[in-house]
C-alpha positions as CSV (number, residue, x, y, z in Angstrom):
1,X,12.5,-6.4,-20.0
2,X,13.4,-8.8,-22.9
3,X,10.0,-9.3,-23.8
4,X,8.9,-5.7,-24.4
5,X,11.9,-4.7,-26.3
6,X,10.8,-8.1,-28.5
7,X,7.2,-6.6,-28.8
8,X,8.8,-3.5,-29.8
9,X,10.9,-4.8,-32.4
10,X,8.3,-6.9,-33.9
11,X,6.3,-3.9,-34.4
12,X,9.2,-2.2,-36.4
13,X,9.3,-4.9,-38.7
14,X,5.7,-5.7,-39.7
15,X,5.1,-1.8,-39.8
16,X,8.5,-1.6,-42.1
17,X,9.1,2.0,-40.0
18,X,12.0,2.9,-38.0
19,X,9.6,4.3,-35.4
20,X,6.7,3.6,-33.8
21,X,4.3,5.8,-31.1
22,X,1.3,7.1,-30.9
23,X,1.0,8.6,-34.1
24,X,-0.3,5.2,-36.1
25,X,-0.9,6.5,-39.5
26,X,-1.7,2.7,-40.5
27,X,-3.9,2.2,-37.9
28,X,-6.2,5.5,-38.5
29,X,-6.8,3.9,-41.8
30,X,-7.8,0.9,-40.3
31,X,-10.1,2.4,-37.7
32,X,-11.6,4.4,-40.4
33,X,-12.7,1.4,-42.3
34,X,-14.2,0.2,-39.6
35,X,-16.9,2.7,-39.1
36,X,-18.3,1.5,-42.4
37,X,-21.5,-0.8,-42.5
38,X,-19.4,-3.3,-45.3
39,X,-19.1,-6.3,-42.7
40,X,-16.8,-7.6,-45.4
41,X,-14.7,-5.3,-46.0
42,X,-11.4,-6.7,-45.6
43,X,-8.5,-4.8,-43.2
44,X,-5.0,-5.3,-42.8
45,X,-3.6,-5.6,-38.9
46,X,-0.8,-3.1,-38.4
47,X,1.1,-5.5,-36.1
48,X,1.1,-8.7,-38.0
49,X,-0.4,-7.7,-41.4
50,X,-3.1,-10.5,-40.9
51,X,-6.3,-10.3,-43.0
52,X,-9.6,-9.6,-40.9
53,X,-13.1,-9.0,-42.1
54,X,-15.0,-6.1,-40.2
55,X,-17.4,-8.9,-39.6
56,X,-14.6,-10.3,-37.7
57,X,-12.7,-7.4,-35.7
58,X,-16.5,-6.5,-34.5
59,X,-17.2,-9.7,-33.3
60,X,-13.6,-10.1,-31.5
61,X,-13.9,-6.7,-29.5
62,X,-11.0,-5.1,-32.6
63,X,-8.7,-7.8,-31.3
64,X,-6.7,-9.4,-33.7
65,X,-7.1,-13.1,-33.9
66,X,-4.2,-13.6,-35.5
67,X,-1.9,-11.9,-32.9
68,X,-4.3,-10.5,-30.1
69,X,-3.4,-6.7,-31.4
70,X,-5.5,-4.7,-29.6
71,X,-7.1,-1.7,-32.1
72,X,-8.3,1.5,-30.9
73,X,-11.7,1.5,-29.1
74,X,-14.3,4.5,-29.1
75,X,-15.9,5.6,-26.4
76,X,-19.6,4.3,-27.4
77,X,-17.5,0.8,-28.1
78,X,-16.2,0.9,-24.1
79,X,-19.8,1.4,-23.0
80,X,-21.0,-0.9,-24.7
81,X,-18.4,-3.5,-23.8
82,X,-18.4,-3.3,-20.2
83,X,-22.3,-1.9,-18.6
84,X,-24.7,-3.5,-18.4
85,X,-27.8,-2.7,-21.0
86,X,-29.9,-0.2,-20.2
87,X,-27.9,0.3,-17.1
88,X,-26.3,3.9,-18.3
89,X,-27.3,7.5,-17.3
90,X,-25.0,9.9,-19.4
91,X,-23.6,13.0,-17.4
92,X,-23.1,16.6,-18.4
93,X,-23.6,15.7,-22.1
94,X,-24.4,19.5,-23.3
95,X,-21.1,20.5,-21.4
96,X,-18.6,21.4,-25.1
97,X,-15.4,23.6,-25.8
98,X,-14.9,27.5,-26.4
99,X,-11.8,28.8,-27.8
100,X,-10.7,30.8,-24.5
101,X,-7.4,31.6,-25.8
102,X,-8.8,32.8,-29.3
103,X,-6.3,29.8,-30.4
104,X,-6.2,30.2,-34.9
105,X,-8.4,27.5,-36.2
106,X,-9.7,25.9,-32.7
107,X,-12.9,26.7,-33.7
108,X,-13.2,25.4,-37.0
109,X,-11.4,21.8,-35.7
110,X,-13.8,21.3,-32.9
111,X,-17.3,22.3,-35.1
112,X,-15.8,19.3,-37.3
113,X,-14.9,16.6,-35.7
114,X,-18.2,17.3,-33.9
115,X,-20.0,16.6,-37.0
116,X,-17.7,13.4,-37.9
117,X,-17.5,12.0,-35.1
118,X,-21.2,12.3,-33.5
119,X,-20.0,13.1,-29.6
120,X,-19.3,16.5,-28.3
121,X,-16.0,16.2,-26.6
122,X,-13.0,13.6,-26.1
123,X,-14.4,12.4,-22.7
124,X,-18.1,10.6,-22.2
125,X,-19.0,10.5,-18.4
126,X,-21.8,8.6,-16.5
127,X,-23.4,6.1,-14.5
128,X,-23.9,2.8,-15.4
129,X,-24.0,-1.2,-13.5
130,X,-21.4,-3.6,-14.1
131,X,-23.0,-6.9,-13.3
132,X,-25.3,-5.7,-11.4
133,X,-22.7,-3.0,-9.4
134,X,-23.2,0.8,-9.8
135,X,-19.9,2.6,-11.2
136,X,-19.5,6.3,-12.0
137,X,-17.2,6.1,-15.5
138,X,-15.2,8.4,-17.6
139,X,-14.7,6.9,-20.9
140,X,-12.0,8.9,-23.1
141,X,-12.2,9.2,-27.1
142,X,-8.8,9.8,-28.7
143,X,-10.5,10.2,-31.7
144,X,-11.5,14.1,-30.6
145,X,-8.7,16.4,-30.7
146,X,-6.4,13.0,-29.9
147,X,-8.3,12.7,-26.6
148,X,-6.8,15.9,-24.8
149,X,-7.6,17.6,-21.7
150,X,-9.4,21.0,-21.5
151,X,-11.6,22.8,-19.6
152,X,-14.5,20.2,-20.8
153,X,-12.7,17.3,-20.3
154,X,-11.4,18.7,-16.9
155,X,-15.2,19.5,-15.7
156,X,-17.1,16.9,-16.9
157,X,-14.6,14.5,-14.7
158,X,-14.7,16.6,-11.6
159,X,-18.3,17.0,-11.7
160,X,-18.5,12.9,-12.5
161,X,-16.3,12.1,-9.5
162,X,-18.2,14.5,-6.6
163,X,-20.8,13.1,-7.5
164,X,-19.7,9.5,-7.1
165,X,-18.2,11.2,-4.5
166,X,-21.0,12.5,-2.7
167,X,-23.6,9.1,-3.2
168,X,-20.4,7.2,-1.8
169,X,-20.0,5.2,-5.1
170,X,-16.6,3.9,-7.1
171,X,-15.4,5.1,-10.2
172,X,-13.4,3.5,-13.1
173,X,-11.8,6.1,-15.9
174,X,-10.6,4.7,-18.7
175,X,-7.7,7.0,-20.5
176,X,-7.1,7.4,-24.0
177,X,-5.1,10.7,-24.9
178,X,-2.4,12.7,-25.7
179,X,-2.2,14.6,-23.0
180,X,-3.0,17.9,-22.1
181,X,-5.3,20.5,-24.9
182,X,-2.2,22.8,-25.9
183,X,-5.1,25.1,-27.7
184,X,-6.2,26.5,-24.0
185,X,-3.1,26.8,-22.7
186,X,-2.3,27.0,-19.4
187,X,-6.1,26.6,-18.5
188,X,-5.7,22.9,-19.9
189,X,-3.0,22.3,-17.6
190,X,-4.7,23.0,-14.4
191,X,-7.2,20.9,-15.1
192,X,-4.8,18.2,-14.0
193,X,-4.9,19.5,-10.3
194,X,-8.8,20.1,-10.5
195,X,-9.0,16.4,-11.8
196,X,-6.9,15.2,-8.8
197,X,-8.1,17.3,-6.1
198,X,-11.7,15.8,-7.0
199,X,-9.6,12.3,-6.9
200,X,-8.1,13.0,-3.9
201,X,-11.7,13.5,-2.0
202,X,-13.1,10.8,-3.2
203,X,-10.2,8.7,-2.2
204,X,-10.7,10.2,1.7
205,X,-14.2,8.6,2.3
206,X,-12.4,5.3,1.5
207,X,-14.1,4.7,-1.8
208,X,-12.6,2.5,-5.1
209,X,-11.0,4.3,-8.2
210,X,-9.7,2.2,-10.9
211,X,-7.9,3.6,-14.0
212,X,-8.0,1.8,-17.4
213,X,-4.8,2.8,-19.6
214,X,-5.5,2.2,-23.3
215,X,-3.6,3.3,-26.3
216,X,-2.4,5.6,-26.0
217,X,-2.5,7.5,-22.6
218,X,0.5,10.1,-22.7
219,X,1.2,13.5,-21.0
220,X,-1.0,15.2,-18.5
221,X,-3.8,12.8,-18.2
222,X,-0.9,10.4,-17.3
223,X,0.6,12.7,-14.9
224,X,-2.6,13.4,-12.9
225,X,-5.3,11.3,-12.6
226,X,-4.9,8.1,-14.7
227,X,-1.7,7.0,-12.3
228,X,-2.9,7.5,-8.9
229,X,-5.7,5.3,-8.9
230,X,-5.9,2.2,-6.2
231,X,-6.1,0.1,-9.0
232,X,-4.3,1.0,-12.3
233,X,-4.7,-1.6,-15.0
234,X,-3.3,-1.7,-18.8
235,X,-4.6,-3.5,-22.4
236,X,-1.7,-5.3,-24.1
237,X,1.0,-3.1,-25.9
238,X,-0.6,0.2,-25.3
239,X,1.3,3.3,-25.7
240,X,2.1,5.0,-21.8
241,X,4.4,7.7,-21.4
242,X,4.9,10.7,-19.8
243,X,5.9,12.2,-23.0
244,X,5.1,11.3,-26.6
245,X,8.3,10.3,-28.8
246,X,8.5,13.5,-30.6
247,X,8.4,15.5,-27.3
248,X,11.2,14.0,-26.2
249,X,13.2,14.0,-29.0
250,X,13.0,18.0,-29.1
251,X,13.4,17.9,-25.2
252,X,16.7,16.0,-25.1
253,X,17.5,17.6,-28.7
254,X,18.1,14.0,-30.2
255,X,17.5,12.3,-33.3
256,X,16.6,9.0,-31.9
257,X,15.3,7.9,-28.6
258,X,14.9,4.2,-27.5
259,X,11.5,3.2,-27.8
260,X,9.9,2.2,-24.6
261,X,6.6,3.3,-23.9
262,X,4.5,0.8,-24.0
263,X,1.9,-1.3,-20.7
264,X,4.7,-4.3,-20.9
265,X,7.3,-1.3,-19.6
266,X,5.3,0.2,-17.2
267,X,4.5,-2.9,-15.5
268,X,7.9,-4.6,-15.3
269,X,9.0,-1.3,-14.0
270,X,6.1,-1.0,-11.3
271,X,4.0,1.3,-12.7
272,X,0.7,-0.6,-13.1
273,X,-1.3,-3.7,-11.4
274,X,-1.5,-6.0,-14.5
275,X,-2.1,-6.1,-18.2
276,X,-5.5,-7.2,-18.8
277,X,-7.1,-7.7,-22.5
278,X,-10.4,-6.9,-23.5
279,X,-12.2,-9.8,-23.8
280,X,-11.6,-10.0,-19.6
281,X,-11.6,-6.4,-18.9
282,X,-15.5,-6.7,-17.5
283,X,-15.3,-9.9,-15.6
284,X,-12.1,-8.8,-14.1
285,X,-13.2,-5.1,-12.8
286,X,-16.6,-6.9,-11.6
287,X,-14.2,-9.2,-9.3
288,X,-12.0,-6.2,-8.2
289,X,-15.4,-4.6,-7.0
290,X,-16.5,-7.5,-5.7
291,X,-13.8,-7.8,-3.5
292,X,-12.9,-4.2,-2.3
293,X,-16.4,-3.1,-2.5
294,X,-18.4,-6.2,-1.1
295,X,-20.7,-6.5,1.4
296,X,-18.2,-8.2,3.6
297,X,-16.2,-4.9,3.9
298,X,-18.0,-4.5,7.4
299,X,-17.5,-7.6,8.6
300,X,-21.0,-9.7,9.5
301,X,-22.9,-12.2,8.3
302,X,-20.0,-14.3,7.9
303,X,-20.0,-17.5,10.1
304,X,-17.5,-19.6,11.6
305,X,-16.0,-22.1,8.8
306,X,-16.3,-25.9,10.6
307,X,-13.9,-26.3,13.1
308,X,-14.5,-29.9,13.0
309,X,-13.0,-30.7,9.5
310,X,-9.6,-29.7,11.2
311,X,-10.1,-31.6,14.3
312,X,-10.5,-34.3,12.1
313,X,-7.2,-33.9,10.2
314,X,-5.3,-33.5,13.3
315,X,-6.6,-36.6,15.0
316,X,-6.1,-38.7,11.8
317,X,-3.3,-41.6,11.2
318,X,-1.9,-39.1,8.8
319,X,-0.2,-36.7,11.3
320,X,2.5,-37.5,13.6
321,X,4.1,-34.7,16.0
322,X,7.8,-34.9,14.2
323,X,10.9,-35.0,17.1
324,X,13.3,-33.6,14.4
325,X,16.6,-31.7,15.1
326,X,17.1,-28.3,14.9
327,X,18.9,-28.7,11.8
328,X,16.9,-31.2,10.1
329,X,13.8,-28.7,10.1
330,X,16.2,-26.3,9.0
331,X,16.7,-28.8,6.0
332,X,13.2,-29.0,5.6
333,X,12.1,-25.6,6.0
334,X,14.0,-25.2,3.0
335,X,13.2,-28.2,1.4
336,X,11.4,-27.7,-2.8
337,X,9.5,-30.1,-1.9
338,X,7.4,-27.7,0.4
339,X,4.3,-25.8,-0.7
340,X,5.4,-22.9,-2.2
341,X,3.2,-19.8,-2.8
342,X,1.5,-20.6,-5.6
343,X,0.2,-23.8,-3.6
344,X,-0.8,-22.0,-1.3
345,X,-2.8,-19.0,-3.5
346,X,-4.4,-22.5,-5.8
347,X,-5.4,-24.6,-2.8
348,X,-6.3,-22.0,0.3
349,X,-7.8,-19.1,-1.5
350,X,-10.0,-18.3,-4.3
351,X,-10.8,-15.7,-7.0
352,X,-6.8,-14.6,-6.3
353,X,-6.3,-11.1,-8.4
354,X,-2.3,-10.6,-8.3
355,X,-1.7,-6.6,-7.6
356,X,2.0,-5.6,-8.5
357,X,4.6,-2.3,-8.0
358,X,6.0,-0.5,-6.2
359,X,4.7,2.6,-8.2
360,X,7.7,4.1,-8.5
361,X,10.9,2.1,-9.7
362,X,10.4,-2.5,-9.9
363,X,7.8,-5.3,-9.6
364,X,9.2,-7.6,-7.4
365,X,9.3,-11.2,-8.2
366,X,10.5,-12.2,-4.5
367,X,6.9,-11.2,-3.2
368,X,3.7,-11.7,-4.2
369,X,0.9,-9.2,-3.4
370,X,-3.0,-9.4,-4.0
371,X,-6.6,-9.6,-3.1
372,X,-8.9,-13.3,-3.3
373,X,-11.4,-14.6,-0.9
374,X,-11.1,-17.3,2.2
375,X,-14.3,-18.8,2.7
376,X,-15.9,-16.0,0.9
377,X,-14.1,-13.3,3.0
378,X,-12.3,-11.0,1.4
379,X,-8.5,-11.0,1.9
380,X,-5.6,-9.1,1.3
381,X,-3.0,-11.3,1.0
382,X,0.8,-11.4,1.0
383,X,3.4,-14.1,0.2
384,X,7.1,-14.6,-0.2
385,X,7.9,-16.3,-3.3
386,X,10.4,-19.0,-3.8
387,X,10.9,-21.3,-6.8
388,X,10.6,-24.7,-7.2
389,X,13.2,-25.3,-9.7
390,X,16.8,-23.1,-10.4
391,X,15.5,-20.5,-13.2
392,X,12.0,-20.0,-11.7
393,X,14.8,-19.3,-8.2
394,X,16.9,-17.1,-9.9
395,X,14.2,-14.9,-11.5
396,X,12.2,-14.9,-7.5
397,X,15.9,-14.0,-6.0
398,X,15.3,-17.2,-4.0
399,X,12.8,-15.6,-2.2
400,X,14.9,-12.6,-1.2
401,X,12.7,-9.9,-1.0
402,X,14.7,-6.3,-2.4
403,X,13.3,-2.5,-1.2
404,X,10.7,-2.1,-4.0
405,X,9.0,-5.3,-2.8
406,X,8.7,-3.8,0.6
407,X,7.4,-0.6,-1.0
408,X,4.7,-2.7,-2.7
409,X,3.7,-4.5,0.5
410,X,3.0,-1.0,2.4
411,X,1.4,0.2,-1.0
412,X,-1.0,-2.6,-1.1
413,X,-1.8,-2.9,3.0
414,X,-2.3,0.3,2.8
415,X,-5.1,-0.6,0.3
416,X,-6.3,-3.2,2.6
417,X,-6.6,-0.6,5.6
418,X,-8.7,1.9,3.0
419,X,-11.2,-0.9,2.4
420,X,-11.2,-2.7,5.4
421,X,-9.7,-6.1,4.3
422,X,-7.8,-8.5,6.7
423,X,-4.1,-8.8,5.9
424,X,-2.8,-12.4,5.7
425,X,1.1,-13.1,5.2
426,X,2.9,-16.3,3.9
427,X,6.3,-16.1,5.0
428,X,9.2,-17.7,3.6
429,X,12.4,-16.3,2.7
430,X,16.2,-17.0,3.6
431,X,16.4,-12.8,4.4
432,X,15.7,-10.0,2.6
433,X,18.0,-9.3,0.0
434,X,21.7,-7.3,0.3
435,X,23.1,-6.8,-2.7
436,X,24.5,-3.9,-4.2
437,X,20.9,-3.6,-5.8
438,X,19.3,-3.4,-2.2
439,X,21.6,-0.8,-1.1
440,X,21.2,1.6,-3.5
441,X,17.6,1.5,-3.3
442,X,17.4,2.0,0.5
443,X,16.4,-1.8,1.7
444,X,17.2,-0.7,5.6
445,X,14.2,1.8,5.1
446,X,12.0,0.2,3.1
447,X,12.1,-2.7,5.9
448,X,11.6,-0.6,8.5
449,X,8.6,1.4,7.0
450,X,7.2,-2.1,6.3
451,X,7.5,-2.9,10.2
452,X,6.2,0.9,10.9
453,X,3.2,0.8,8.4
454,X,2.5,-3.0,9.9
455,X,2.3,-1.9,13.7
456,X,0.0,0.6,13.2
457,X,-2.3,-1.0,10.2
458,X,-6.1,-0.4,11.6
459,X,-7.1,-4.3,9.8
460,X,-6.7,-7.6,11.2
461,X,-3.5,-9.1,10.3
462,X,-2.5,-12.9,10.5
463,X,1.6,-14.1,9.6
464,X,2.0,-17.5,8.9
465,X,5.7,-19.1,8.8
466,X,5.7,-21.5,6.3
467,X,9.1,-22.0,5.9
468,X,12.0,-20.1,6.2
469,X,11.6,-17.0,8.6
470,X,14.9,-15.0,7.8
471,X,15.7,-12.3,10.0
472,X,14.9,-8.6,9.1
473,X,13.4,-9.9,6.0
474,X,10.6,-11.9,7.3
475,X,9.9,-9.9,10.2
476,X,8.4,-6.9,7.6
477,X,5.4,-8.7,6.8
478,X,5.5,-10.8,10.7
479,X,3.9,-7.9,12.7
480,X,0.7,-9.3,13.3
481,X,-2.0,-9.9,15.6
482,X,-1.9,-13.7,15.3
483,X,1.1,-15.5,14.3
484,X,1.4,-19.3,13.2
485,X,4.0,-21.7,12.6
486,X,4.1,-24.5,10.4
487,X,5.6,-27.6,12.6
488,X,9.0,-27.8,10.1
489,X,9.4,-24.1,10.0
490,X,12.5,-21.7,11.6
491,X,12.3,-18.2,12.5
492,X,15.4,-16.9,13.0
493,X,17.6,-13.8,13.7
494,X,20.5,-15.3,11.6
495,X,20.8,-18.1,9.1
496,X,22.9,-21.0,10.8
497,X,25.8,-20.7,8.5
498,X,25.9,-17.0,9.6
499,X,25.7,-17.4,13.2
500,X,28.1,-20.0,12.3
501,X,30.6,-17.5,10.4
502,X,30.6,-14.7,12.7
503,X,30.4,-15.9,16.2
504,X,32.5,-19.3,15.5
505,X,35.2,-18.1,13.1
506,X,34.0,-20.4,10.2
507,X,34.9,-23.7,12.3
508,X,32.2,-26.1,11.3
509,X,29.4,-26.0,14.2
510,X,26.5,-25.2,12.3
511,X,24.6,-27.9,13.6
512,X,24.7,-26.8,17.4
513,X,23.7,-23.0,16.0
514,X,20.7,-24.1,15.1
515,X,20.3,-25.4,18.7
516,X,21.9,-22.2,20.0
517,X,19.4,-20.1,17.8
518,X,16.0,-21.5,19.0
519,X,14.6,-21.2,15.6
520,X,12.1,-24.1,15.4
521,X,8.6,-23.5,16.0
522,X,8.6,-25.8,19.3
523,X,11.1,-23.2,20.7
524,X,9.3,-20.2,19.6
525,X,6.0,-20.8,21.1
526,X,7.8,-21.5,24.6
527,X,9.3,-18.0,23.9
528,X,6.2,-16.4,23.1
529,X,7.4,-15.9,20.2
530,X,4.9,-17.0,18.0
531,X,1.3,-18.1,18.7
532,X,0.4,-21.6,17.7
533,X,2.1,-24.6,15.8
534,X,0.5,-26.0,13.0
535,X,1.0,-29.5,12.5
536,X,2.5,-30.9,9.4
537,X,1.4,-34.6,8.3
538,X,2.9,-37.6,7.0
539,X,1.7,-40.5,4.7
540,X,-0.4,-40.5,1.1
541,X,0.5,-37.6,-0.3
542,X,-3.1,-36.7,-1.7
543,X,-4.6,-37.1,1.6
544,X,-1.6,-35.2,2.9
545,X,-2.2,-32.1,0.6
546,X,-5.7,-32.3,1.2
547,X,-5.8,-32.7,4.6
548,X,-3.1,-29.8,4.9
549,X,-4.6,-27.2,2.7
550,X,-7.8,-27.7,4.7
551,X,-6.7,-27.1,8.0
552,X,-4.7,-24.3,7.3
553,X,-7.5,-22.4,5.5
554,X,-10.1,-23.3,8.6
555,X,-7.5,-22.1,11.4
556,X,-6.8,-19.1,9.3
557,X,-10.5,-18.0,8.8
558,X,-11.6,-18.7,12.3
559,X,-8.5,-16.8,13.5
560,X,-9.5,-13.9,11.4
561,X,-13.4,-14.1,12.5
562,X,-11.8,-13.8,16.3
563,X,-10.2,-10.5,15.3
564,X,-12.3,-8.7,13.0
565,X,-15.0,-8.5,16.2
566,X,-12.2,-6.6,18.9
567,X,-12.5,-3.0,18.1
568,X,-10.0,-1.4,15.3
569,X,-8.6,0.6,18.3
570,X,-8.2,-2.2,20.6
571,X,-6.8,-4.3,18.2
572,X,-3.6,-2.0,17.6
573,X,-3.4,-1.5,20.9
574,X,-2.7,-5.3,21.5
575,X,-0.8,-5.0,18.8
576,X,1.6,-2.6,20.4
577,X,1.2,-4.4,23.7
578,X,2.4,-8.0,21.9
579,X,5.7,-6.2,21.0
580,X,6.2,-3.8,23.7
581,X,6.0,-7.0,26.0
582,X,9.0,-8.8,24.0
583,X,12.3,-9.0,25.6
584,X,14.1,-10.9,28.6
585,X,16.4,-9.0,30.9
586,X,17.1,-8.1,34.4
587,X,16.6,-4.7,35.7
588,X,19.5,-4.5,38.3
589,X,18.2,-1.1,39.7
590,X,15.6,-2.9,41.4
């Protein structure tokens, strides 16, 4: 939160203004210079007061180079910057505004900024390839009548996304507005449920929306279809809100509200994927398609990764089946010297694109969710995240994942079952986390809708124990249709110390709970518990890493090449089968 109230604040000072939002008198001046032909004509950056040539803010995409402020794009600009040339088909360009309401000087406004401006209304939508992929786009231009919706900009976006809709293609909108066209009234504001209805159809043949937020994107455009995409993604210290400054200010009847909306917000508080700048903004969207959209969505032509290369490892002077105590691979479980999660996203997977939020309230630090690629198969992937050192711990909550992480985890599986991606889960984590904090926010839920949405999730999904199993906690990302162990890992119902505290009054025999608990993976697989142990080696710690990282990305894709041929059906049903078949009793009415 610190470093958006920063951002913030530096803005007030090099604008010298008390308040900023969307209305960036500075800024218009700025963008108007730019539509000259001087190349060196120089310009002032609102948000550092750095000299730029045109010459220069055209060739840097109207990025700053002296502080990466990102100015205004148009919509011919967007077009340009992310399609492919020669690749776009314009939709529904004749399509332009009455006055329905016989609003006083509509008219006149639109006839002018049609003539200034050179497009017809504050959305451009069409067709067009990005490297190579076919997307459906609406591209929206604050410039025109600051980028609000009415009827036009309501019907040209429906009749983009049926189509899209209708040749089973994805679409990508990028927003730009203030909201919705206050000069049609009450007609404006239903175009936010025609907008979204079309959305909501399109979603239901399990094709990929993506919404681009860009300064500014305010009122009903962000109430209604630039928020609900499967993919919402933000450039750098954009303008977001529900409503603009002033708005609120004559809602609340106040002077002075605190200045907040802005991307950073939005995504600390869970309300976006990531912050992306322009100069990325193509290759990224071209790996998001890539990897929800791919060829591998239905599962063939993929072959088995060599089985050989772990056989190898196994077999080599390297490994050693460990006879450790209960509590010393409690000790090591725990260890910082074991792979955390960003080993294991650096060294198992590639092309990893971190998804965050809960959508409605936190990103949480304590889990990490996203999509990458094992052995070129497209993954949906979920990890705990610990910390190596004390502040990186303390920001993570040790790996204590609170509700909004759970919320995030059914969020983005859900994602996974929409586009047919395996699920893979890293666990490690002490327990889920039970402070006040986790309370409030309804962490007994949120856990169990986790377990819920988990047991019934139509995708492949493989749990791997890494290191900690903690109760509860792990077991919302641990219903799975394959589940390994790393050799020095616990999975437990209790910490020892709390098994310790409750059942032995404190006196000191947290040793012998570890025994009691049967929480090492040697245990677990007599119990059923867990599938299959993976060893863990000893030795040259290069060829340990190596060797490691290797084997556990071969068992993990042959594993997940075993499961993506049963039947989706099937598969939950053993699903269900696995768990219902848990439990050791004796039935004395027999």
């Amino acid at each position: 939160m610190g470093e958006w109230l920063s951002r913030i604040g530096k803005r007030k000072l090099l604008f010298e203004k008390e308040n900023v939002n969307i209305d960036f008198e500075v800024e218009k001046e700025v963008l108007a210079t730019l539509q000259t032909k001087d190349k060196e004509l120089i310009v002032k950056c609102p948000s550092c007061n750095g000299m730029l040539t045109n010459k220069q803010l055209i060739d840097d995409m109207k990025v700053c180079r002296h502080c990466a402020y990102h100015f205004r794009f148009n919509s011919t600009e967007r077009v340009n910057l992310i399609f492919d040339k020669d690749s776009i088909v314009y939709l529904d360009e004749n399509l332009v505004s009455c006055n329905p309401l016989d609003f006083p000087n509509y008219n006149e406004k639109l006839k002018k900024l049609k003539e200034s401006l050179e497009i017809k209304e504050a959305v451009t939508t069409g067709k067009g390839n990005i490297k190579g992929r076919e997307v459906y786009f609406g591209i929206m231009d604050y410039r025109f009548v600051m980028g609000s919706m009415g009827s036009v900009v309501g019907e040209k976006l429906t009749r983009m996304i049926e189509e899209a809709t209708k040749v089973n293609k994805p679409i990508v909108i990028f927003s730009a507005s203030g909201g919705a066209r206050m000069q049609e009234g009450m007609i404006s504001l239903y175009q936010m449920a025609k907008v979204v209805s079309a959305i909501e159809r399109h979603s239901k043949k399990g094709l990929l929306y993506i919404s681009i937020l860009t300064d500014p994107t305010t009122g009903g455009v962000l109430a209604s279809f630039a928020s609900i995409a499967d993919i919402v993604i933000s450039e750098p210290n954009s303008t977001i809100g529900f409503a603009g400054k002033r708005v609120v200010k004559n809602a609340l009847n106040r002077d002075e509200v605190q200045d907040f909306q802005i991307s950073e917000f939005h995504l600390e508080n869970g309300h976006i994927d990531f912050i992306c700048e322009r100069k990325d903004l193509r290759d990224k969207l071209s790996n998001i398609f890539d990897l929800y959209c791919g060829t591998n969505m239905k599962w063939s032509g993929i072959n088995n990764y060599d089985i050989r290369a772990v056989n190898k490892a196994i077999n080599s002077a390297y490994y050693k089946y460990s006879e450790r105590s209960a509590w010393d691979k409690v000790k090591l479980a725990r260890s910082n010297d074991r792979p955390n999660f960003q080993q294991y996203i650096s060294s198992v997977l590639d092309g990893f694109i971190e998804l965050k939020g809960d959508r409605i309230s936190a990103d949480d630090q304590a889990i990490i969710t996203g999509i990458g690629k094992l052995n070129n198969m497209a993954v949906t992937v979920i990890l705990n995240a610990k910390g190596k050192v004390l502040e990186e711990n303390m920001l993570r909550n040790f790996g204590m994942t609170k509700p909004e992480g759970y919320r995030k985890v059914v969020r983005i599986t859900k994602l996974a079952e929409k586009f047919r991606l395996p699920v893979i889960c890293f666990i490690d984590t002490p327990g889920a986390s039970c402070d006040f904090h986790a309370e409030k926010m309804g962490q007994a839920y949120a856990i169990a809708n986790s377990i819920r949405t988990f047991s019934d999730l139509k995708v492949p999904i493989i749990s791997i124990v890494s290191g900690e199993g903690g109760s509860g906690g792990a077991l919302a990302i641990g219903v799975a249709d394959w589940i390994f162990m790393l050799e020095n890992s616990i999975y437990s119902v209790i910490s020892p110390e709390g098994c310790n505290s409750i059942l032995f009054k404190g006196e000191p025999r947290i040793e012998q709970c570890c025994e009691y608990l049967k929480l090492t993976s040697k245990e677990l697989l007599k119990l059923n518990i867990i599938d299959e142990v993976l060893p863990e080696f000893d030795g040259n710690k290069s060829r340990y890493e190596e060797e490691f990282y290797n084997m556990v990305k071969v068992k993990l894709y042959n594993k997940l090449i075993e499961l993506i041929d049963i039947d989706v059906e099937t598969l939950v049903d053993r699903r269900y089968d696995r768990f219902r078949g848990q439990g050791i009793y004796e039935d004395l009415t027999i």
